[in-house]
N, C-alpha and C positions, 0 to 999 in steps of 0.2 A: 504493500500500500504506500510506501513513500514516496515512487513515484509517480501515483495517480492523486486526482480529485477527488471530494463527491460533490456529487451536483445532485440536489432534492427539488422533491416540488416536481407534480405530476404533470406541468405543462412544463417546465425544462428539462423534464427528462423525457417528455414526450416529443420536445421541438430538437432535441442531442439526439435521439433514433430516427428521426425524421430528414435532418439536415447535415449530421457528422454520426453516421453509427459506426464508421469505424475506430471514433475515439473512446466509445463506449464498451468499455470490459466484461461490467454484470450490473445487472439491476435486481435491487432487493425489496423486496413488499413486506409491511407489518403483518403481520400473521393477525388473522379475523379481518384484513380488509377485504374488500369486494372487488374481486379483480378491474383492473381498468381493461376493458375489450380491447381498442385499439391501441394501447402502450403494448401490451402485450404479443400483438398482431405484427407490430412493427422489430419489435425484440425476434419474433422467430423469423422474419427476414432476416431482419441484418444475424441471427446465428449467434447473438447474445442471449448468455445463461441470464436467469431468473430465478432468482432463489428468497425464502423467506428467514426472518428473525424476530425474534420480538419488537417490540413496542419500543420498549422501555431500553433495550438495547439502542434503537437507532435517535432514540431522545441524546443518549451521551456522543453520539457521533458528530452532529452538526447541530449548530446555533440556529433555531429557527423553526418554522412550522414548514413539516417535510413531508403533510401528507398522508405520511406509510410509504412512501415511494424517495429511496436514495438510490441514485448510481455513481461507481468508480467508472470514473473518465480519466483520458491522458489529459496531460495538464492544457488548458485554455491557451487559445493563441491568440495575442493581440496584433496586429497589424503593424508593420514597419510605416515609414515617411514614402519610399517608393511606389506602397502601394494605393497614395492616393491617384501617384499618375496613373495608373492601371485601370482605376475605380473611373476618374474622368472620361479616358479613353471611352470608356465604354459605356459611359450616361447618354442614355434616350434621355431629349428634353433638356431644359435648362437645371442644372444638377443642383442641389439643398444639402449645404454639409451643415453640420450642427458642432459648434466648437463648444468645449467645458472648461474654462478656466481656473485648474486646482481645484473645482469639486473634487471634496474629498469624503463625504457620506457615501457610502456603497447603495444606501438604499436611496439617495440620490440620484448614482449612477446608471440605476436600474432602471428608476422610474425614467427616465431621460432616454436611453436605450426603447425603453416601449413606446414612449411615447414619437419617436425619430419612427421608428419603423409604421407606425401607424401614421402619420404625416408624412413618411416617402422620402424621407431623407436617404441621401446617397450612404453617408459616416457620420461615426458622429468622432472627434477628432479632440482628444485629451495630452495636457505636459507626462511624459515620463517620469518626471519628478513631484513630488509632493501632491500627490491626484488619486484616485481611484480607480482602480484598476477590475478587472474581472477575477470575481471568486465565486462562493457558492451564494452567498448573499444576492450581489447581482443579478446572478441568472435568476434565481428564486423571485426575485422584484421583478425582474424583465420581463417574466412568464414566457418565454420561449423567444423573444428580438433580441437577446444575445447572440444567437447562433445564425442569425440572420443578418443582422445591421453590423458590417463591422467595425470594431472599434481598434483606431488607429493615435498610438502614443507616438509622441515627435519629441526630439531631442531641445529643438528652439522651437517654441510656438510663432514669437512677432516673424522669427524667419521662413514659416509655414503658411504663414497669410499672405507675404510679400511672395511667394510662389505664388499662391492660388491668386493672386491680384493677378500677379503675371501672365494667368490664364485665363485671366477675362470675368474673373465672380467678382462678385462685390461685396465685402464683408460689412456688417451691419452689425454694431454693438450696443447692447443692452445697459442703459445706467440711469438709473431716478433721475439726475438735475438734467437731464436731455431737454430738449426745446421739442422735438417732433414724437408724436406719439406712433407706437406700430404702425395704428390701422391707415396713418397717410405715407408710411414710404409703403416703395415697391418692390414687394419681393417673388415678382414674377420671371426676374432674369435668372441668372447664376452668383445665388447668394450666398455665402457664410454666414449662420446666424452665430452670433457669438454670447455666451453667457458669461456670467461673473459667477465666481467663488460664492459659498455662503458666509453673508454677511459683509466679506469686503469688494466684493464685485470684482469689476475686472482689474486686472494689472498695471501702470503706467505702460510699460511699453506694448501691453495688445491694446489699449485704447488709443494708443497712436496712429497703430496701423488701421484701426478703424474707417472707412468712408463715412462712413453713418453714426452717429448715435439716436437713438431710440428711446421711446420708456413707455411702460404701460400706466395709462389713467388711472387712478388712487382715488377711490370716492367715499372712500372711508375712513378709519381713525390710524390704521395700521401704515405704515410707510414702507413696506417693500410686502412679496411673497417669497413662499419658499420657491426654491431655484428648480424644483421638477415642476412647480405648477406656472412658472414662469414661461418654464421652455414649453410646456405642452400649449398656452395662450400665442405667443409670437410661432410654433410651428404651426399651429393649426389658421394662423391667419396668414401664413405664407401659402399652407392648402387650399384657403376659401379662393383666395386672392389669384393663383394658377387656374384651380380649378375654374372657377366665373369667367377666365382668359378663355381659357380652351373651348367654353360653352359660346363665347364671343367671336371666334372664327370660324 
């Protein structure tokens, strides 16, 4: 087991035999659960054992509500700096990356992942350093857009935008004292949306690289949201926004 995962949670271990079963070793069920039909269906394709344990055994295994459903996987692949050119290369459409500046909650990271993949983002594009990475937490949050949406750590972030500037998106950053609110820029081109860290937002140096700064209306007492409910408001108006395009030609 040292050199494997577990990934729990009956929609990431469902979306891991569905989209990577060969990273998948064995899948384990609490004893007295009810079989899941299709997890299982998937498991005798890909030719992964299925074996059961107690309960209470798999409580001490992993942090979190798992279901009855844990699998040993090879460990998660995050995405190099190369593979954005690869990802562009091959965008239908004007392509939606979703940047996370040092979020560092995992169930942050999660929610952010599902929420990119249900808004059609291409990546969603994280620092190497002091950030959130993929573990079993995130899949668990993500409910299976882990394995889908990949997530791409970069060595320099300001030096990862000035590439993607260079190929023609336009990065849009997220900050309270902004002058323009989401719903009037345009984010039907090739955009970057960029988010800020929780609590400090974004960095001096990505808010330079920034074209745009942004902010969402506040009509209440509270001065900012949390940073997955932020990204799912600005991804989902970069959605309406495309979409209502597309209905328009």
């Amino acid at each position: 087991m040292s050199d494997l995962e577990r990934v729990y949670g009956l929609h990431a271990v469902e979306a891991l035999l569905r989209h990577h079963p060969k990273r998948v070793k064995q899948v384990w069920l609490a004893e007295g659960r009810g079989d899941p039909r299709v997890l299982l269906e998937l498991a005798e394709q890909a030719r992964v054992r299925v074996g059961q344990c107690e309960r209470r055994e798999m409580d001490a295994w992993v942090e979190g509500v798992h279901q009855g459903v844990v699998a040993e996987v090879s460990p998660s692949q995050v995405w190099g700096e190369a593979m954005l050119e690869e990802l562009l290369d091959r965008a239908e459409g004007p392509p939606l990356l979703l940047v996370l500046d040092g979020v560092t909650d995992p169930h942050n990271l999660g929610a952010c992942l599902r929420t990119a993949d249900a808004a059609g983002a291409l990546a969603v594009i994280v620092p190497k350093d002091k950030a959130a990475t993929l573990n079993a937490t995130v899949r668990k949050v993500a409910c299976g857009a882990a394995e889908v949406v990949p997530l791409v750590a970069v060595t320099n972030l300001a030096r990862s935008l000035e590439k993607l500037q260079q190929r023609g998106l336009w990065v849009v950053g997220t900050a309270g004292e902004a002058e323009q609110v989401i719903y009037a820029q345009d984010l039907t081109g090739p955009t970057v949306l960029v988010m800020g860290a929780e609590g400090k937002g974004m960095r001096r140096l990505t808010r330079e690289h920034c074209d745009f700064l942004v902010r969402l209306p506040m009509a209440g007492s509270v001065s900012s949201l949390n940073v997955s409910v932020a990204t799912g408001v600005c991804l989902f108006e970069a959605l309406r926004q495309r979409q209502a395009a597309t209905s328009r030609n």
